[in-house]
C-alpha positions as CSV (number, residue, x, y, z in Angstrom):
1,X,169.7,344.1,-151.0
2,X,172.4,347.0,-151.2
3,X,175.1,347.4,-148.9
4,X,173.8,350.6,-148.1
5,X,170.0,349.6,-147.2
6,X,171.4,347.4,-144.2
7,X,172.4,350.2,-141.9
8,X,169.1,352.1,-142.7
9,X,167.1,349.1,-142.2
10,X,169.0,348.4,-138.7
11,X,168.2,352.2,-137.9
12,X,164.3,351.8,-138.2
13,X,164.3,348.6,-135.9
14,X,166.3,350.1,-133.4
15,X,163.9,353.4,-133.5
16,X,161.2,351.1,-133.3
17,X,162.5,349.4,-130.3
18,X,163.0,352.4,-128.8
19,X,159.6,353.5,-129.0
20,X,158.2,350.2,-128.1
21,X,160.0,350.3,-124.8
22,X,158.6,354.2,-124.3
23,X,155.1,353.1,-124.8
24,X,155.8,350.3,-122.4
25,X,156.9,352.8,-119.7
26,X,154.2,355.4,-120.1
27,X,151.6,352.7,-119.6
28,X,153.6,350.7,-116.7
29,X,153.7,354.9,-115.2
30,X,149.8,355.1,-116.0
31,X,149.0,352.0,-113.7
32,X,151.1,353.3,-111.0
33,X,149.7,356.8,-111.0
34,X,145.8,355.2,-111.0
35,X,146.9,353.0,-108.5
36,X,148.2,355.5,-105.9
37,X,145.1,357.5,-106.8
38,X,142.9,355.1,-106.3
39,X,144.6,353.7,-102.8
40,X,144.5,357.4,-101.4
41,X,140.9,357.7,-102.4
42,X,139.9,354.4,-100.1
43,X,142.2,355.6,-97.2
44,X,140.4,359.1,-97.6
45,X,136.9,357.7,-97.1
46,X,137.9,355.0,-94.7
47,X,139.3,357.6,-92.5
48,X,136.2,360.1,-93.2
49,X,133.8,356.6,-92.7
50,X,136.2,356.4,-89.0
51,X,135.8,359.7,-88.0
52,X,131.5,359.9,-88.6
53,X,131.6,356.5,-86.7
54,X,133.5,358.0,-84.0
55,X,131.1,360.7,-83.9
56,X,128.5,358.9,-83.8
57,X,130.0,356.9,-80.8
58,X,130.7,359.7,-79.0
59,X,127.0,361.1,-79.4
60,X,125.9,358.0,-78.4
61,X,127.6,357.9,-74.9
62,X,126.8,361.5,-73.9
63,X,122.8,360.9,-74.9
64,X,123.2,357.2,-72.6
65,X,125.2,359.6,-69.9
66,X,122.5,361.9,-69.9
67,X,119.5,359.0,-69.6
68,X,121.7,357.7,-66.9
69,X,121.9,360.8,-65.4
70,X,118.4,361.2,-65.5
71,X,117.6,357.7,-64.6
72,X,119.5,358.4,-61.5
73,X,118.0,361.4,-60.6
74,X,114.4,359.5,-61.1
75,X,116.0,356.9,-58.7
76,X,116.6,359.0,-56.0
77,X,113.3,360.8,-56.1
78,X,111.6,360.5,-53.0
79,X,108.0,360.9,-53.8
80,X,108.0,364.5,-55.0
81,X,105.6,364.3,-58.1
82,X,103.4,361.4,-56.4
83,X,99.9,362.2,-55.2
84,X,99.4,364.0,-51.9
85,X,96.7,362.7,-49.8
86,X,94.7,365.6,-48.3
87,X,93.6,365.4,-44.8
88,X,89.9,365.9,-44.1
89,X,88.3,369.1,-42.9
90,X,87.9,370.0,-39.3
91,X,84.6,369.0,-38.5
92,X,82.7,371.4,-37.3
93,X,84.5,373.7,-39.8
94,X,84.5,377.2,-38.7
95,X,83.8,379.7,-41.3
96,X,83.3,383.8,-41.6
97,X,80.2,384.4,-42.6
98,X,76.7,386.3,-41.8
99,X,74.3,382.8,-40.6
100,X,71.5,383.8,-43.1
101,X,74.1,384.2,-46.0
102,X,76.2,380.9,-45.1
103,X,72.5,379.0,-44.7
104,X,71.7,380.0,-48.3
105,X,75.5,378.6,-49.4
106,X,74.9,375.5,-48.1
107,X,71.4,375.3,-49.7
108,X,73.4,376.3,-52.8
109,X,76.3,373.7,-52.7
110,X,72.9,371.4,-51.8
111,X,71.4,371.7,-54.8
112,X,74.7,371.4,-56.8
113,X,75.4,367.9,-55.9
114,X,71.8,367.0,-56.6
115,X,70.8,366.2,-53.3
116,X,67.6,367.1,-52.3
117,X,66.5,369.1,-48.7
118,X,63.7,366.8,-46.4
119,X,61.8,369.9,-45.9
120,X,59.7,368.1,-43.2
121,X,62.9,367.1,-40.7
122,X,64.9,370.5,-41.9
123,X,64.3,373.5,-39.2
124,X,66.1,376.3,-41.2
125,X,65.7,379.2,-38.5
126,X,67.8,377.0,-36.2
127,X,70.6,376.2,-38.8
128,X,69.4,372.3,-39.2
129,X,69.2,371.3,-43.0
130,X,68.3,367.7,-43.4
131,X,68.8,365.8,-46.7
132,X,67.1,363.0,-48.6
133,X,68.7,359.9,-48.6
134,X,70.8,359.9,-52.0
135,X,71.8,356.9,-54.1
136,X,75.2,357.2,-54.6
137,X,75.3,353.7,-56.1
138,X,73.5,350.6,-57.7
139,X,74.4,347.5,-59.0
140,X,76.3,344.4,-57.0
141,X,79.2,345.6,-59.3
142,X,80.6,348.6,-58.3
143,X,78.1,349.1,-55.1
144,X,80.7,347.3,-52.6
145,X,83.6,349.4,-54.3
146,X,81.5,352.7,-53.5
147,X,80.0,351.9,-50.3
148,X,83.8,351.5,-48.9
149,X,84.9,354.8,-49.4
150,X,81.9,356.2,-47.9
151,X,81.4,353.9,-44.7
152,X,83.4,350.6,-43.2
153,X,81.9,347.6,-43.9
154,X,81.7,344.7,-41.8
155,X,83.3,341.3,-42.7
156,X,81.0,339.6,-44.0
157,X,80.3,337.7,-47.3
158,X,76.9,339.9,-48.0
159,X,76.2,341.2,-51.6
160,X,76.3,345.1,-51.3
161,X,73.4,346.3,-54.3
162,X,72.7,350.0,-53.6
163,X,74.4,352.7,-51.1
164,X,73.2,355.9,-50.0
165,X,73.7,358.4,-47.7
166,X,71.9,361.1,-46.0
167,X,73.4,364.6,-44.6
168,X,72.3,366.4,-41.6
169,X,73.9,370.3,-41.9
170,X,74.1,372.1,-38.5
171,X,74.7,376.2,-38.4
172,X,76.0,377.2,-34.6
173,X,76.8,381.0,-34.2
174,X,79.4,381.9,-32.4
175,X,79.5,385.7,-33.1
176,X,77.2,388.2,-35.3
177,X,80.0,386.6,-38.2
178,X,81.7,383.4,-37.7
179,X,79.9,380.0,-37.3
180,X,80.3,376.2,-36.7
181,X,79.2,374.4,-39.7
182,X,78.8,370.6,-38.9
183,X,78.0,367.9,-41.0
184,X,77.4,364.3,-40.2
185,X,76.2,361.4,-42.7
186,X,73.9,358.5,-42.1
187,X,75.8,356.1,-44.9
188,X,73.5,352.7,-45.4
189,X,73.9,349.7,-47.9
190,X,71.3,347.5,-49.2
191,X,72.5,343.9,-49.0
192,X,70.8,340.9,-50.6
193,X,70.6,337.3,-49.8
194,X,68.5,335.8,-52.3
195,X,65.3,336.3,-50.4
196,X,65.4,339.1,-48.2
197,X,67.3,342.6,-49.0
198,X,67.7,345.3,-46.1
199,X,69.4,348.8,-46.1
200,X,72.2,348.3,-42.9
201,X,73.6,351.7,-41.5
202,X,76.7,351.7,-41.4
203,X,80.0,353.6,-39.7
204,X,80.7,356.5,-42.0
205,X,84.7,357.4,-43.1
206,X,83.8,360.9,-43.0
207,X,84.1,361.0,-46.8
208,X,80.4,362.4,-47.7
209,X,80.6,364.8,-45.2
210,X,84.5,366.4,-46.3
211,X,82.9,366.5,-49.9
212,X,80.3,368.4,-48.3
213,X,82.7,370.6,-46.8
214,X,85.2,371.0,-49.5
215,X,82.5,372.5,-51.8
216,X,80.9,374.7,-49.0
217,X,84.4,376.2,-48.7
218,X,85.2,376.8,-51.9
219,X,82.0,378.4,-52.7
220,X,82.3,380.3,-49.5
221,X,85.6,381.8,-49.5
222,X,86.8,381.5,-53.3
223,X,89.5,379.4,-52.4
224,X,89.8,375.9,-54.3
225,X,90.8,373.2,-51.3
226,X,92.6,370.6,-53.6
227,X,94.7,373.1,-55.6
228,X,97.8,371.5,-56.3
229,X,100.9,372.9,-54.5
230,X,104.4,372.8,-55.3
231,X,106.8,371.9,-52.4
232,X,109.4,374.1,-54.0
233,X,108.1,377.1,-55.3
């Protein structure tokens, strides 16, 4: 080797070394680049994953203030939406109406509810219209059920197999246009004892005859008697 090919040869090594030690930098400044990158990407979407969660917190506890809102307001509700329990009809039930018009009504409202007129006990041209005894109900099953919402049963251990009731419809005048109308109901129950079975009459509740009534008046007058109502209107 020459003299001269030394210093040339220590040239290229030191080049070399030079650009050995660039590479090394670039890729050491590659990973740290990537690395920041990649760190602000995760703190991006862990704060965007933070916020929706807040949200969806937040949503959360004005939907369970508003149920307890509501829940409160249901709390305090003193009876507003439950049923209202009509009281009966006056009985006699005075009522505007010509007495040979009203006597047809009731004939009407008769034959509507299926009960039939006893032609023989009815005197018409007085206002007395007598019914048929109707069968409201048969069967031990749901006879004892029926027969005490139309009549007070004794205490007593009887089995209750049929109920029926019969309506008597009296027309007083009072004037050329207004009128008494009356109604009273014979209510009787068949009870069985394994032997023997006899129809008992027993005290009505006033339920066959307000029925009556209800239907009388509504055909009547146009007016429907169990129409709801709103207590604030």
């Amino acid at each position: 080797m020459s003299v001269t090919t030394i210093p040339n040869l220590l040239t290229s090594n030191f080049q070399f070394t030079i650009r050995l030690s660039y590479i090394n930098f670039m890729k050491r400044l590659f990973f740290i680049i990537s690395a920041i990158i990649l760190f602000s990407s995760l703190a991006f979407a862990q704060k965007g994953i933070d916020t929706q969660t807040k949200k969806i917190k937040d949503e959360g506890n004005k939907t369970n203030g508003t149920q307890r809102m509501g829940d409160t307001s249901r709390s305090i509700d003193f009876g507003r939406d439950k049923t209202k329990v009509r009281a009966q009809l006056a009985n006699p039930y005075k009522m505007n109406s010509r007495r040979d018009v009203l006597i047809e009504s009731v004939l009407d409202v008769l034959k509507e509810q299926k009960l039939i007129v006893n032609e023989s006990a009815s005197r018409k041209s007085d206002g007395i219209i007598v019914t048929e005894p109707y069968v409201f109900a048969k069967g031990a099953v749901i006879t004892r059920n029926e027969l005490n919402r139309y009549a007070v049963l004794p205490n007593s251990d009887a089995s209750w197999t049929r109920g029926r009731y019969t309506l008597t419809v009296e027309i007083q005048s009072i004037d050329g246009i207004q009128n008494n109308v009356s109604v009273t109901a014979k209510v009787e129950g068949r009870s069985e004892n394994g032997l023997l079975s006899e129809w008992t009459t027993l005290q009505s509740t006033n339920a066959a005859e307000d029925e009556f009534l209800v239907k009388l008046v509504e055909l009547v007058t146009g007016t429907t008697v169990d129409a709801p109502q709103d207590d604030n209107p």
